[in-house]
C-alpha positions as CSV (number, residue, x, y, z in Angstrom):
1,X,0.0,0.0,0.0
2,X,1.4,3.1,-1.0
3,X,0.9,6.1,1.7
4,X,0.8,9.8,-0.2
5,X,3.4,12.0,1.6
6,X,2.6,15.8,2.6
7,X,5.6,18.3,2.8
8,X,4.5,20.8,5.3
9,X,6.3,24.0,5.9
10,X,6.0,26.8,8.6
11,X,4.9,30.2,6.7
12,X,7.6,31.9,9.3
13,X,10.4,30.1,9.3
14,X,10.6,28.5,6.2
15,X,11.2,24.7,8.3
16,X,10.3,22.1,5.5
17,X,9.0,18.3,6.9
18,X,8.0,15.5,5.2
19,X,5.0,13.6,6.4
20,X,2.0,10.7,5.6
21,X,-1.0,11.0,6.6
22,X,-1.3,9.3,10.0
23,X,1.3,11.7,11.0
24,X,0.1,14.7,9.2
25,X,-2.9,13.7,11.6
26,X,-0.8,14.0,14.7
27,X,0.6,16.6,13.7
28,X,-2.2,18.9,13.6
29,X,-4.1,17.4,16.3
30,X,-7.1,18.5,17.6
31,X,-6.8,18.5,21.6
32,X,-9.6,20.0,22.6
33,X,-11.9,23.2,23.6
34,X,-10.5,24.9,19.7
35,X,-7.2,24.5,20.2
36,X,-5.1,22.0,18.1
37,X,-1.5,21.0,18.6
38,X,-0.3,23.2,15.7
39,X,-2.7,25.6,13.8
40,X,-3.2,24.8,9.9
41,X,-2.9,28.7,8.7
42,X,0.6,28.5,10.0
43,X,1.6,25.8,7.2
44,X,1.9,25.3,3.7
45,X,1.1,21.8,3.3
46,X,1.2,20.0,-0.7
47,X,1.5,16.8,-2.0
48,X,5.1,14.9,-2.7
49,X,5.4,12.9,-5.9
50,X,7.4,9.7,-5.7
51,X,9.9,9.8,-8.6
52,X,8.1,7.4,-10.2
53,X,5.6,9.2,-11.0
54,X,7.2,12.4,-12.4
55,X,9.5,9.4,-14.6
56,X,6.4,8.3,-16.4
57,X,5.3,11.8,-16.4
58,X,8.1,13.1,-18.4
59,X,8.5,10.1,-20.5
60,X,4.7,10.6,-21.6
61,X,5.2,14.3,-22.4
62,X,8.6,13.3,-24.6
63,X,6.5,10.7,-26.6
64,X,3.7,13.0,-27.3
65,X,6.5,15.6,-28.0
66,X,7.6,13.3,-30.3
67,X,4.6,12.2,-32.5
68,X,3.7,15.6,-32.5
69,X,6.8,16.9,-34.2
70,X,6.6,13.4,-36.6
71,X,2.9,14.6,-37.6
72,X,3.4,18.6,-38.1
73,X,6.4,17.6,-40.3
74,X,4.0,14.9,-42.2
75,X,1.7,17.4,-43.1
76,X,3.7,20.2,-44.0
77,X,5.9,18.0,-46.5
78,X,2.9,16.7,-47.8
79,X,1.6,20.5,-48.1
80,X,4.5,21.6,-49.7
81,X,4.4,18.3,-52.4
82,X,0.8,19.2,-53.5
């Protein structure tokens, strides 16, 4: 089971830390009577990519990159021939 990571930085002092969800849980804990262990407006908080990911990513951009180039050139010879 793959568990999404959260990289959460403080708005003041720039301190960057990797979490997954359970402890992005804990960390911003509600303990009670409004108060929580750390507030959420104090953090930026987005999603990591594994590196797997952003591989297939890129190598799915390259091929359409690719084909694209292939088919433009296609047409424009065959444009010119004509």
């Amino acid at each position: 089971m793959k568990m999404t990571q959260f990289k959460v930085i403080n708005r003041v002092s720039r301190k960057e830390q990797i979490f997954n969800s359970d402890e992005l849980q804990t960390f911003f804990k509600y303990l009670g009577h409004g108060k929580y262990n750390n507030q959420w407006n104090d953090y930026a908080i987005s999603v990591v990519k594994s590196k797997k990911e952003t591989i297939f990513e890129t190598l799915g951009i390259s091929l359409i990159a690719v084909a694209t180039v292939i088919l433009i050139t296609k047409i424009i010879l065959q444009w010119i021939i004509i």
